[in-house]
OpenMM code with the backbone's topology and positions (N, CA, C; nanometers):
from openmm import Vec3, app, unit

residues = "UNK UNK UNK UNK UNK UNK UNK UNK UNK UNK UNK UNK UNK UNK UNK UNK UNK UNK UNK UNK UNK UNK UNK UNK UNK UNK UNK UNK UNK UNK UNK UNK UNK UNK UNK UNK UNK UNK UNK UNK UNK UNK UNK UNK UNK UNK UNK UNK UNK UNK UNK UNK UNK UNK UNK UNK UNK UNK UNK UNK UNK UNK UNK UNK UNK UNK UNK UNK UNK UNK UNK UNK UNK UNK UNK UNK UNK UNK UNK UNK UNK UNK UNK UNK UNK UNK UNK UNK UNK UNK UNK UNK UNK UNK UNK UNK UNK UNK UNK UNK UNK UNK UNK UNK UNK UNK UNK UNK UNK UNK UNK UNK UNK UNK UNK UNK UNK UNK UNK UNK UNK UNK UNK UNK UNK UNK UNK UNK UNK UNK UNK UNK UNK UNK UNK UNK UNK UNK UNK UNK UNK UNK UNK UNK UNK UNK UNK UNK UNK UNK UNK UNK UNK UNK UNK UNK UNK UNK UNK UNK UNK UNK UNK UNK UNK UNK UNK UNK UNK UNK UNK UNK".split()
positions = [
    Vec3(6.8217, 11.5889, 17.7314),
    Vec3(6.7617, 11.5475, 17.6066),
    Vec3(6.8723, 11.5368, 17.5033),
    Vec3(6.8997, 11.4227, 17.4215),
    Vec3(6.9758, 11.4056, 17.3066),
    Vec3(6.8840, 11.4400, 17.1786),
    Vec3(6.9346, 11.4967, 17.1193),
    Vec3(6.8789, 11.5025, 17.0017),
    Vec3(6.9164, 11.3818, 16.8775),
    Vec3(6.8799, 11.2749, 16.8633),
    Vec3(6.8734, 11.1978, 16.7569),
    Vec3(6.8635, 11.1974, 16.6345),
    Vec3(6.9606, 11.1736, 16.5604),
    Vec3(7.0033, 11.2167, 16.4220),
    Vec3(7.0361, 11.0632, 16.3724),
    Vec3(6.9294, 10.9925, 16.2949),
    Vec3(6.9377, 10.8334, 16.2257),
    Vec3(7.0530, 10.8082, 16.1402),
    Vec3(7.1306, 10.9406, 16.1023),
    Vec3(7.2593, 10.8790, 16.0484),
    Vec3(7.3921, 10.9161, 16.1826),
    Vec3(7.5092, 10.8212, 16.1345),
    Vec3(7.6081, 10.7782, 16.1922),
    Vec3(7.6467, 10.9241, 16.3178),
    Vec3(7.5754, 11.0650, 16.2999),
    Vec3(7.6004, 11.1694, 16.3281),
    Vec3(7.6175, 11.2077, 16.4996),
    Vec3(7.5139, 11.1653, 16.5020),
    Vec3(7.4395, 11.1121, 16.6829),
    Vec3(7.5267, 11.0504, 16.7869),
    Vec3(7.5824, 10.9614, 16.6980),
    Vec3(7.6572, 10.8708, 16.8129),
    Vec3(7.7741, 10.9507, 16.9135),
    Vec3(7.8039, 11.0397, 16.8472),
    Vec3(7.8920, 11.1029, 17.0009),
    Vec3(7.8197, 11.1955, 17.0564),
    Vec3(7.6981, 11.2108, 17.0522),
    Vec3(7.5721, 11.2916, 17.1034),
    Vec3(7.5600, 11.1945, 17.2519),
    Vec3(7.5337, 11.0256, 17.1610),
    Vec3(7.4763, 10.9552, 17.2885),
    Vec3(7.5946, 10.9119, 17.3766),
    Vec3(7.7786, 10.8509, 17.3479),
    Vec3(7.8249, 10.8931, 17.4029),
    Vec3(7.8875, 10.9764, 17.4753),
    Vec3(7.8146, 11.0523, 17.4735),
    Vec3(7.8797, 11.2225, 17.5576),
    Vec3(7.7646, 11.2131, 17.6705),
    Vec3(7.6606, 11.1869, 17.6524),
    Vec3(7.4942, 11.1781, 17.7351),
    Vec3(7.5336, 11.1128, 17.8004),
    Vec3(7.5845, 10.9623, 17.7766),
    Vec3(7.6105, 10.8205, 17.8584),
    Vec3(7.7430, 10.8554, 17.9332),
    Vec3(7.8481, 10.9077, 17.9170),
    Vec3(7.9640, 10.9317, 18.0187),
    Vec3(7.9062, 11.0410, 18.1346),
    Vec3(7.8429, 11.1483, 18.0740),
    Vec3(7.7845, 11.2429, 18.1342),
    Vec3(7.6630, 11.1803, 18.2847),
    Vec3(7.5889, 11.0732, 18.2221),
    Vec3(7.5265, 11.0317, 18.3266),
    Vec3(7.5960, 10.9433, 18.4239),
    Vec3(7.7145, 10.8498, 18.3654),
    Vec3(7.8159, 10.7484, 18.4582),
    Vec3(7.8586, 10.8537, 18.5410),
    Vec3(7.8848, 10.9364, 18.5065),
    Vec3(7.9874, 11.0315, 18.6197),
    Vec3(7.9292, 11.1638, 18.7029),
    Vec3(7.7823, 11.1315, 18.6640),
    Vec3(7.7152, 11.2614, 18.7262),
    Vec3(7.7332, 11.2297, 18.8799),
    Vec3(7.6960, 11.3045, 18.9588),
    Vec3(7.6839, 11.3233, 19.1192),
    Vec3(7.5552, 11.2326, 19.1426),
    Vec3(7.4371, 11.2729, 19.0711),
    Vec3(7.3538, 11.2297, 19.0947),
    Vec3(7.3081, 11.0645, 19.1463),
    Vec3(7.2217, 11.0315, 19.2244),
    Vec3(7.2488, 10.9117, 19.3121),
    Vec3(7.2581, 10.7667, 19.1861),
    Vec3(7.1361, 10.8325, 19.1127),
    Vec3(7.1698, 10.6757, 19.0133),
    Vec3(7.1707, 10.7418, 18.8533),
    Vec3(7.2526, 10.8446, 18.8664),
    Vec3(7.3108, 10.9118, 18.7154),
    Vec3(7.1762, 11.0025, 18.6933),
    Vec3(7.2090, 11.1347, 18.5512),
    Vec3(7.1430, 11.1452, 18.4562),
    Vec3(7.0779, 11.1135, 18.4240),
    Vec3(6.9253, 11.1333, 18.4112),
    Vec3(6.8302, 11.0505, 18.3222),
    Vec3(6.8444, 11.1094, 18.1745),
    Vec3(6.8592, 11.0428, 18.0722),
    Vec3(6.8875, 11.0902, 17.9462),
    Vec3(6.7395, 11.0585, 17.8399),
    Vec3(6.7037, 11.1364, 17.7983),
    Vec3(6.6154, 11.1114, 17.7030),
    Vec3(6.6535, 11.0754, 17.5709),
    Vec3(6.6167, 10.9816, 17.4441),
    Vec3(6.6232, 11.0395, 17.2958),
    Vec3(6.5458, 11.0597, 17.2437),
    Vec3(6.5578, 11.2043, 17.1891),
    Vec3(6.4339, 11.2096, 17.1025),
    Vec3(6.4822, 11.2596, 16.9423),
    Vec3(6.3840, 11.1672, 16.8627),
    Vec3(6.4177, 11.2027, 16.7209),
    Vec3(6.2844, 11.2854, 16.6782),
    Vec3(6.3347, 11.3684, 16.5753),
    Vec3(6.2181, 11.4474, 16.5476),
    Vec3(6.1853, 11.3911, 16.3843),
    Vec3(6.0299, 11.3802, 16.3079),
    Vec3(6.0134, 11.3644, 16.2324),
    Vec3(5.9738, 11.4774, 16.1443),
    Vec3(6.0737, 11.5629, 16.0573),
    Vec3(5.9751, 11.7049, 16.0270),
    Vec3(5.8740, 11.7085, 15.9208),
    Vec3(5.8147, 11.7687, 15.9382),
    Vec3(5.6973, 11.7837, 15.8362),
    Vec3(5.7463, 11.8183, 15.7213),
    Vec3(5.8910, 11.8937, 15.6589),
    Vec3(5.9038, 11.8709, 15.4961),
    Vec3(5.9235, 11.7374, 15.4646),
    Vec3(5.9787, 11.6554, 15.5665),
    Vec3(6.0614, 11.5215, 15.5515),
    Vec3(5.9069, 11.4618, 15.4776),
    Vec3(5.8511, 11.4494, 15.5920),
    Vec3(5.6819, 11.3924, 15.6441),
    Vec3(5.6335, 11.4019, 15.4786),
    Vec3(5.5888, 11.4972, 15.4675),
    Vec3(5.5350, 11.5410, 15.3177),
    Vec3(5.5908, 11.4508, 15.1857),
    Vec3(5.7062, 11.4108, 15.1612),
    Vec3(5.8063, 11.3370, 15.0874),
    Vec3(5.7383, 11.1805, 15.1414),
    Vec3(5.7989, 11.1620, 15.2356),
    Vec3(5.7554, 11.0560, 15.2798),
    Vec3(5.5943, 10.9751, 15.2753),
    Vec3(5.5778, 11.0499, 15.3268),
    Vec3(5.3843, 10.9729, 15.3437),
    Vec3(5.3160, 10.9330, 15.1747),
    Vec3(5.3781, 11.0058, 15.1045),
    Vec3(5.3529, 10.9675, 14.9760),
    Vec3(5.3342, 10.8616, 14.9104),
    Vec3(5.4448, 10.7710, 14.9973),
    Vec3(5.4839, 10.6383, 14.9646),
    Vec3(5.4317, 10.5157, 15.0930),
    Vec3(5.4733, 10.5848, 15.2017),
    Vec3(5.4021, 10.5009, 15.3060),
    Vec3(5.3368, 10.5620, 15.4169),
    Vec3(5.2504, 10.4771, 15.4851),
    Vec3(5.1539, 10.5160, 15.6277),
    Vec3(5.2268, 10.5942, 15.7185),
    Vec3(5.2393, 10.6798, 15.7831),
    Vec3(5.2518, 10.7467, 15.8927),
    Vec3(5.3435, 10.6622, 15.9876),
    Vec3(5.2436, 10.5881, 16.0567),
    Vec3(5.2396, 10.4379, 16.1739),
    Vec3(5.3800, 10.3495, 16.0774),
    Vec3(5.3773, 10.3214, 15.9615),
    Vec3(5.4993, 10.2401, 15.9288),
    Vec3(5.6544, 10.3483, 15.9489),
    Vec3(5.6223, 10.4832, 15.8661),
    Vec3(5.7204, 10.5722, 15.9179),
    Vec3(5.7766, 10.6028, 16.0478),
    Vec3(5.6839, 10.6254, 16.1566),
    Vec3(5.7493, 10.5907, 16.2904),
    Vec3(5.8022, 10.5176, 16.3844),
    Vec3(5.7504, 10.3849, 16.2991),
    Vec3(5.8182, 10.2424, 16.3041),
    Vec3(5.9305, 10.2028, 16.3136),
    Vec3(5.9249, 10.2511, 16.1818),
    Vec3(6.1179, 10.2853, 16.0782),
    Vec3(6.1964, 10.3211, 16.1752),
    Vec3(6.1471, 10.4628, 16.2333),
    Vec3(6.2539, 10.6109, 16.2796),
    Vec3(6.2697, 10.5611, 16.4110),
    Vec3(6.1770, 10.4547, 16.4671),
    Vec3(6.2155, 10.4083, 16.6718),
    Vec3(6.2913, 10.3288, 16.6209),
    Vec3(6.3187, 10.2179, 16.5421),
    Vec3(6.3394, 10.0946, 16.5296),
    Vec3(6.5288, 10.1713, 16.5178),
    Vec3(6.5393, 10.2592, 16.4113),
    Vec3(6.6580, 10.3079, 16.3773),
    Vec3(6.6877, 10.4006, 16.5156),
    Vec3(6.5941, 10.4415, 16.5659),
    Vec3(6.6588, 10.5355, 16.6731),
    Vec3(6.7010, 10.4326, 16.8069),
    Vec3(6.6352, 10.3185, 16.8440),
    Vec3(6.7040, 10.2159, 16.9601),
    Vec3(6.8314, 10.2100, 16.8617),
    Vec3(6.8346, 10.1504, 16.7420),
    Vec3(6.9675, 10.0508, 16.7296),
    Vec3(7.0855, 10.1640, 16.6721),
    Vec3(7.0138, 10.3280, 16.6848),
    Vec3(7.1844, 10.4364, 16.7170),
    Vec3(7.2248, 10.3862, 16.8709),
    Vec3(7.1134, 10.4125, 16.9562),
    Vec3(7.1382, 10.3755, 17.1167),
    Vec3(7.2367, 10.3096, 17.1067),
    Vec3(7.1549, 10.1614, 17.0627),
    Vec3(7.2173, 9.9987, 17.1018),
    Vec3(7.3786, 10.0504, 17.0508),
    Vec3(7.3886, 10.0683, 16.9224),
    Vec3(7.5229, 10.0795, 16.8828),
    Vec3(7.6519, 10.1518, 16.9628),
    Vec3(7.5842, 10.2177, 17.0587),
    Vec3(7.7222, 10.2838, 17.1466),
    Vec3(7.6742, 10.2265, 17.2700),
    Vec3(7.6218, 10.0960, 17.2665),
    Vec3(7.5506, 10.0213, 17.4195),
    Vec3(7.5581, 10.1298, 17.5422),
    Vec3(7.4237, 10.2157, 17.5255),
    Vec3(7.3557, 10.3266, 17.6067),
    Vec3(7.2161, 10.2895, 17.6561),
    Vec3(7.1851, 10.1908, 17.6208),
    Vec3(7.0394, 10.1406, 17.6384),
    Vec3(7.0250, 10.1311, 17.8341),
    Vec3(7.1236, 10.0916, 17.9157),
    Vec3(7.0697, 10.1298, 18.0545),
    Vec3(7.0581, 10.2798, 18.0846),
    Vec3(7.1715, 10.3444, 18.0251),
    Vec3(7.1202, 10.5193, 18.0507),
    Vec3(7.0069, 10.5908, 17.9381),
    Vec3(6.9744, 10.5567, 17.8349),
    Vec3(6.8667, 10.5763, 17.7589),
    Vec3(6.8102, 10.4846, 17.7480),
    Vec3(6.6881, 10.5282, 17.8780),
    Vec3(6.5851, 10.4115, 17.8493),
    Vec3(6.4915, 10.4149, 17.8075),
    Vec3(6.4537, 10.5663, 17.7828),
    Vec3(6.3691, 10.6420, 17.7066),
    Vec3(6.3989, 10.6810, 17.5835),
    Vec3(6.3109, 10.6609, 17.4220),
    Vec3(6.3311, 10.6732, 17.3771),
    Vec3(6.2364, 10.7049, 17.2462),
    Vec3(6.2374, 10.8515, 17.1833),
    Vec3(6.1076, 10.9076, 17.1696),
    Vec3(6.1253, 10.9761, 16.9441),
    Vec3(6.0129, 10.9503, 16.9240),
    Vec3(5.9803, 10.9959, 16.8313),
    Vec3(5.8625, 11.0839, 16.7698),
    Vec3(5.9387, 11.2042, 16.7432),
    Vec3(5.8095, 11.3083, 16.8035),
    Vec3(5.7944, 11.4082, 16.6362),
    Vec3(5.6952, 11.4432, 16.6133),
    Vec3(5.6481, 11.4943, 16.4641),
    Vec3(5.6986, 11.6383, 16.5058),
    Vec3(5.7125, 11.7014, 16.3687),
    Vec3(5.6998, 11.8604, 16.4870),
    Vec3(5.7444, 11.9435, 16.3222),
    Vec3(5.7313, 12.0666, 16.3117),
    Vec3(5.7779, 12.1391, 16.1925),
    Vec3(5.9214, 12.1691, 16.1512),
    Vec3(6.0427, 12.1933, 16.2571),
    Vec3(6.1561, 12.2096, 16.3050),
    Vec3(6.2354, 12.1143, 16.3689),
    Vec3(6.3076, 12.0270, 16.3580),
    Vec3(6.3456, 12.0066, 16.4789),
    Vec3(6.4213, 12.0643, 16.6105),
    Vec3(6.4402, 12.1891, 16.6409),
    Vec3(6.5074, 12.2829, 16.6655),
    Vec3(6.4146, 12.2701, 16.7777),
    Vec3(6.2742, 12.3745, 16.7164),
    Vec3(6.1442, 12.3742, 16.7961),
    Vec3(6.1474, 12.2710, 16.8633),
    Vec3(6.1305, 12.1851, 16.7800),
    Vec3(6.0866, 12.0138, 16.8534),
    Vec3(6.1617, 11.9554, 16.9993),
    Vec3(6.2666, 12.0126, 16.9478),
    Vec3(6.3932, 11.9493, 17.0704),
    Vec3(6.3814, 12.0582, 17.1921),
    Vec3(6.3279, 12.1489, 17.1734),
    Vec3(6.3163, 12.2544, 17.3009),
    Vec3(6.2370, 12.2774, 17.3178),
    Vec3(6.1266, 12.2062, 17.2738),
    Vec3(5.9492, 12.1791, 17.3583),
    Vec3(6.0399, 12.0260, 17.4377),
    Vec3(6.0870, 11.9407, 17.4002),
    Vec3(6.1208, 11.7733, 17.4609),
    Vec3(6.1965, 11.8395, 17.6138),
    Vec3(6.2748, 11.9718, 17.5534),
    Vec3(6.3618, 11.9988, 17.6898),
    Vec3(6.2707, 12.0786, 17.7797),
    Vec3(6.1823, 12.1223, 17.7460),
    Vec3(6.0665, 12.1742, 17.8407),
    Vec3(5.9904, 12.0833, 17.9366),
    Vec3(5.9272, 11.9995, 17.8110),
    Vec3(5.8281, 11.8682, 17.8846),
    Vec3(5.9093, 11.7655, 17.9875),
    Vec3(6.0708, 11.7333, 17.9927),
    Vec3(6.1329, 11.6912, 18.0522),
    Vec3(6.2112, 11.7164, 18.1449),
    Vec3(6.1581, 11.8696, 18.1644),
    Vec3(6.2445, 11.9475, 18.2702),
    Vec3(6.3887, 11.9053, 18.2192),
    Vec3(6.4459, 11.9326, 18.1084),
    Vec3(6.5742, 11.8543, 18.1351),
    Vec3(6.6973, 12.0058, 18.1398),
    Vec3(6.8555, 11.9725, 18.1870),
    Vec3(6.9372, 12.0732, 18.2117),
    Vec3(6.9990, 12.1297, 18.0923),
    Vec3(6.9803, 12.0626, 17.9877),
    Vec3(7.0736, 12.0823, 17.8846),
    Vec3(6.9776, 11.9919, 17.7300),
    Vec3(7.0439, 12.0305, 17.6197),
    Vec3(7.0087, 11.9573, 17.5328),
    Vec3(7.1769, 11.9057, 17.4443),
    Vec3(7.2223, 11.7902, 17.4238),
    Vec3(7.3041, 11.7228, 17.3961),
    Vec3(7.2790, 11.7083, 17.2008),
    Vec3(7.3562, 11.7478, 17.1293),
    Vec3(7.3171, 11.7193, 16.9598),
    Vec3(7.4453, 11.6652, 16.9127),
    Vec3(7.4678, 11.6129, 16.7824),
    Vec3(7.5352, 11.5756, 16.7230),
    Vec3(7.6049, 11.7089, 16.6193),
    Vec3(7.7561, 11.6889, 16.5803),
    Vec3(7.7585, 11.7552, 16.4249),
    Vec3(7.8127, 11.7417, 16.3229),
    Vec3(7.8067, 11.7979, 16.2217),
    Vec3(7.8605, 11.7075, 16.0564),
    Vec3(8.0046, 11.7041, 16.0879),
    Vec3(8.0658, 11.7601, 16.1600),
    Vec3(8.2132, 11.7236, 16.1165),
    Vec3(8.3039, 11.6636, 16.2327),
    Vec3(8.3745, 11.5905, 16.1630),
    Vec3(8.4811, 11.4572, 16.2989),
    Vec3(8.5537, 11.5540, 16.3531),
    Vec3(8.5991, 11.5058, 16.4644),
    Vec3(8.6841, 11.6088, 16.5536),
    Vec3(8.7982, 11.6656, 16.4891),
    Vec3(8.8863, 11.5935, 16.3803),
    Vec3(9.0068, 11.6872, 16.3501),
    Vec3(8.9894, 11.7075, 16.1943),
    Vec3(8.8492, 11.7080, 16.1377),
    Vec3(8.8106, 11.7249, 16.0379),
    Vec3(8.8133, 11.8873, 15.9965),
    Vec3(8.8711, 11.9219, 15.8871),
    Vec3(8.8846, 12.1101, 15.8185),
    Vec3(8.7750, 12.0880, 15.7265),
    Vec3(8.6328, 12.0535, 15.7726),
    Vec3(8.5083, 12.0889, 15.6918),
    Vec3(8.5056, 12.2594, 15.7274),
    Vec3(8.4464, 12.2944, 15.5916),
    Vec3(8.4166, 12.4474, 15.6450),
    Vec3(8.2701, 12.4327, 15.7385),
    Vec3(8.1925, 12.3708, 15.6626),
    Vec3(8.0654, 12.3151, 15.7355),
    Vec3(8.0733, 12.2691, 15.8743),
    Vec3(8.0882, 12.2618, 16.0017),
    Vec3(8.0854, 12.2194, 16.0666),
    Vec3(7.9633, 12.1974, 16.1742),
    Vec3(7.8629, 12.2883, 16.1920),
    Vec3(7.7288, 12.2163, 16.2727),
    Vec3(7.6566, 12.2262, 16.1477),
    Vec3(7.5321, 12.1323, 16.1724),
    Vec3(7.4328, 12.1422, 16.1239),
    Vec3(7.3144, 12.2666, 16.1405),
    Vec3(7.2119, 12.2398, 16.0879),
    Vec3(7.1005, 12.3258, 16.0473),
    Vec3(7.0574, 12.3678, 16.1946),
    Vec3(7.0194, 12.2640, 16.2612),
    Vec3(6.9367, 12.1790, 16.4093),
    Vec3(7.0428, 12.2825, 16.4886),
    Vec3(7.1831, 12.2248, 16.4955),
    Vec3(7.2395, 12.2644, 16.5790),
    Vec3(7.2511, 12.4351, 16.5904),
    Vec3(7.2932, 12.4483, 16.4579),
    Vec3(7.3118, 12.6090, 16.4586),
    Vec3(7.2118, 12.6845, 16.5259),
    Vec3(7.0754, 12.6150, 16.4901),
    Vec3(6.9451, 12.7225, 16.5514),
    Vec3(6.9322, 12.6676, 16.6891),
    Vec3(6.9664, 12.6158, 16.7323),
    Vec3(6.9556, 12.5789, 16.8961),
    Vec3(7.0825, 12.6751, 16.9441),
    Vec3(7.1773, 12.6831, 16.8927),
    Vec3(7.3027, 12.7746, 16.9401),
    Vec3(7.2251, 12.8953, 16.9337),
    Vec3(7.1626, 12.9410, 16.8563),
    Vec3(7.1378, 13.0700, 16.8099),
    Vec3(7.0218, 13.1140, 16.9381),
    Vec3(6.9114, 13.0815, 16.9208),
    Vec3(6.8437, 13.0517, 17.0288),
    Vec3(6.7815, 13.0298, 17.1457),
    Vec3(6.8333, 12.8865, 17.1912),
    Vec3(6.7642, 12.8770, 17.3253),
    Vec3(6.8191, 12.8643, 17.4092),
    Vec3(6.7479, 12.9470, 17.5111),
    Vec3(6.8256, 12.9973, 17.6472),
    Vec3(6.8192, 12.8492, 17.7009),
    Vec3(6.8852, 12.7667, 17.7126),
    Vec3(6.9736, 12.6494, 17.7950),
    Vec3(7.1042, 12.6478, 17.7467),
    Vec3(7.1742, 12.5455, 17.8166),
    Vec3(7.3146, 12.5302, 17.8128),
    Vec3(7.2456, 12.4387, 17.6442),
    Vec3(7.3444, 12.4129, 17.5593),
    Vec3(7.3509, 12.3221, 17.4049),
    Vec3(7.4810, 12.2573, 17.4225),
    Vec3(7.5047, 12.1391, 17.4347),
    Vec3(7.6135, 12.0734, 17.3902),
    Vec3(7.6185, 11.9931, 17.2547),
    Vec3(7.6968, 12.0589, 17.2256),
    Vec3(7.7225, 11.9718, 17.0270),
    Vec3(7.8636, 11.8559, 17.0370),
    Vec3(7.8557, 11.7824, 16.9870),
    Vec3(7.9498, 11.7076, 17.0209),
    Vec3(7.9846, 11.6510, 16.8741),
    Vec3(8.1003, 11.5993, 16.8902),
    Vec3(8.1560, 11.5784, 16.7257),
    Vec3(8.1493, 11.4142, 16.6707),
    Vec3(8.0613, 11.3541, 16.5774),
    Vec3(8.0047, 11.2273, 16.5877),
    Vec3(8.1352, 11.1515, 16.6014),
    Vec3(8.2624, 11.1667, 16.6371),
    Vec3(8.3494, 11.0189, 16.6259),
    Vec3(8.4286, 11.0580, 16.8049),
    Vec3(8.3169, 11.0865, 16.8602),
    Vec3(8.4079, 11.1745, 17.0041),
    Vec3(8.3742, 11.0318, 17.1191),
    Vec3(8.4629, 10.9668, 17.1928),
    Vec3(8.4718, 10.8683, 17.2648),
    Vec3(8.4582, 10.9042, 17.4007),
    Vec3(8.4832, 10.8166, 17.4839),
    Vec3(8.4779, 10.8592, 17.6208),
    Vec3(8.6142, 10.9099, 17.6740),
    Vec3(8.7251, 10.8247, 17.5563),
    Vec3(8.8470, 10.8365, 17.5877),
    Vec3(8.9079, 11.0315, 17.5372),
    Vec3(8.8649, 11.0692, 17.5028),
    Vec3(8.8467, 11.1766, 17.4508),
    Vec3(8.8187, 11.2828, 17.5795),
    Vec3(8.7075, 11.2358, 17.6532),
    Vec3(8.6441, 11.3129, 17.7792),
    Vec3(8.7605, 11.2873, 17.8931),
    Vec3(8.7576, 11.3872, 18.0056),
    Vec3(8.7987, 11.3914, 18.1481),
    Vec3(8.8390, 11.5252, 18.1711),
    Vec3(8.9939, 11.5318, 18.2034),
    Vec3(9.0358, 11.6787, 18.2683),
    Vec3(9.0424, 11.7880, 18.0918),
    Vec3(9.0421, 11.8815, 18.1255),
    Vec3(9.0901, 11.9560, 18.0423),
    Vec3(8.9570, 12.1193, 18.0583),
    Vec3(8.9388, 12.2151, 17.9553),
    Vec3(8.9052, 12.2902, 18.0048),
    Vec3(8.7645, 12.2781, 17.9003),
    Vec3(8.6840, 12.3523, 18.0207),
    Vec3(8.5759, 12.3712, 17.9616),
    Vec3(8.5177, 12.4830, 17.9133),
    Vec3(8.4550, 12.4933, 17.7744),
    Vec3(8.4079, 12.6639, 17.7172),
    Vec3(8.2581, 12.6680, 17.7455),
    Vec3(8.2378, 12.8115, 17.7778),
    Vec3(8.1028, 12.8128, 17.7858),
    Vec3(8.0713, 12.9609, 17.6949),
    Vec3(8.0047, 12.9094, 17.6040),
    Vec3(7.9865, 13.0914, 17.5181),
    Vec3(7.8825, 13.1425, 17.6093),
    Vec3(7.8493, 13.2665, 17.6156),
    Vec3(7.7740, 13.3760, 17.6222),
    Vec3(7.7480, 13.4858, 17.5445),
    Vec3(7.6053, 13.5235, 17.5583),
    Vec3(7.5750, 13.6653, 17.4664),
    Vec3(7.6167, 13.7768, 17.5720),
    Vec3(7.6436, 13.7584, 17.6840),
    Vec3(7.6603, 13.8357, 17.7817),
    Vec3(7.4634, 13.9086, 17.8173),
    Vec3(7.3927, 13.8095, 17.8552),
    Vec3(7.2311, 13.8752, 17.8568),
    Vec3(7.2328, 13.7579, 18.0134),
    Vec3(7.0738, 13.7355, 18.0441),
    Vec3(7.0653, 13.6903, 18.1574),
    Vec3(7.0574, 13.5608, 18.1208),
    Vec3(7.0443, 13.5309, 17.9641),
    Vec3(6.9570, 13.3755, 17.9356),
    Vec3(7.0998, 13.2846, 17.9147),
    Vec3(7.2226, 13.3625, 17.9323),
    Vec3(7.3585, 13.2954, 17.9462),
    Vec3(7.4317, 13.2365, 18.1151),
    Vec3(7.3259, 13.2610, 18.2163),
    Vec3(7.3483, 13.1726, 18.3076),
    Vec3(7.3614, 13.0817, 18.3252),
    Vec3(7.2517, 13.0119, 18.2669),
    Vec3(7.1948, 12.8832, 18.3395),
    Vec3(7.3650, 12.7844, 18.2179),
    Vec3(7.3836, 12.8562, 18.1530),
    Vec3(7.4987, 12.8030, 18.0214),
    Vec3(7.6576, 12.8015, 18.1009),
    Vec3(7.6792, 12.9210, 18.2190),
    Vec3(7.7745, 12.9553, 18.2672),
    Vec3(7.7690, 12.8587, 18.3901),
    Vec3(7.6706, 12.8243, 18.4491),
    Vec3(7.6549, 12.6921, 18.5867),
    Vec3(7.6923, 12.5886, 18.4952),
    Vec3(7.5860, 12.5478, 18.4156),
    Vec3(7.6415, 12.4169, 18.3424),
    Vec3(7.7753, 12.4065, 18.3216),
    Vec3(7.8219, 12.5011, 18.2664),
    Vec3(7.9899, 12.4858, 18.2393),
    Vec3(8.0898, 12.4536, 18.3951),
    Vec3(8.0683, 12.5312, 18.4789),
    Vec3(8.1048, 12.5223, 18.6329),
    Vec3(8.0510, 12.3885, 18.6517),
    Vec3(7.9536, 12.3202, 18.6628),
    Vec3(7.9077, 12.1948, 18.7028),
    Vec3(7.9789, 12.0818, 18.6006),
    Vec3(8.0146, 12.0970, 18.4609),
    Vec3(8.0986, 12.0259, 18.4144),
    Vec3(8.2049, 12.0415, 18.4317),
    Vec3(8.2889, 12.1259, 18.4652),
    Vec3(8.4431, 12.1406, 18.4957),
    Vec3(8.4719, 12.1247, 18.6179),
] * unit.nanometer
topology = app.Topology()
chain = topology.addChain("A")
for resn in residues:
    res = topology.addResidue(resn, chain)
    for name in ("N", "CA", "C"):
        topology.addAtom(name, app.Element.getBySymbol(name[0]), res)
């Protein structure tokens, strides 16, 4: 599951998803999901001004053309817009309903960027969180960027840091 973020943020979310599925083992790649979440403070602001049905309109229409923009559309062929209070929550009910191995996010700062800020809200509480592997990836991160080198895997040192410690072994 990618987590979809409508500004420029995402995009090394979906290229990291899309190299990840070219090079998986698997017979015809990764199946990658996107899902954008619409939250209910957003929602509240919003609906004020327009219908619901036009708002989710908006948020697919912008969530294909993040896809289209890093041409991922054969490995995300799915592509989802889902209401929810959190998106945090939201993205780890999507990784439930999709059986999926991992959840893939975007974050505020470029790879050789000295923001003190560096993940977002989303990301931080998914780090904090949920027992799957989380990959955050840095929005200006290429493919050329990816291959040999080493891979980190944090742990709390508990049992829900396994399935985080395979993933890391299965990527390296």
């Amino acid at each position: 599951v990618v987590g979809l973020d409508l500004r420029p943020l995402s995009q090394g979310a979906v290229r990291f998803a899309t190299w990840l599925s070219k090079t998986s083992n698997a017979e015809d790649g990764e199946s990658v999901v996107g899902v954008h979440v619409l939250e209910e403070e957003h929602l509240r602001v919003v609906l004020r001004y327009h219908h619901l049905d036009e708002v989710t309109k908006s948020a697919m229409e912008s969530a294909r053309a993040t896809v289209a923009q890093v041409d991922a559309q054969d490995v995300m062929k799915e592509v989802q817009v889902v209401r929810g209070m959190r998106a945090d929550d939201s993205l780890a009910a999507a990784r439930v309903y999709h059986h999926a191995d991992c959840i893939v996010v975007g974050r505020q700062a470029k790879r050789e960027s000295h923001r003190v800020v560096r993940l977002g809200r989303v990301a931080r509480r998914l780090l904090r969180s949920l027992p799957c592997p989380v990959v955050v990836v840095p929005p200006d991160m290429t493919e050329e960027h990816l291959g040999p080198g080493p891979v980190v895997a944090m742990t709390n040192l508990t049992d829900d840091s396994v399935s985080a410690a395979r993933f890391g072994k299965d990527m390296a």
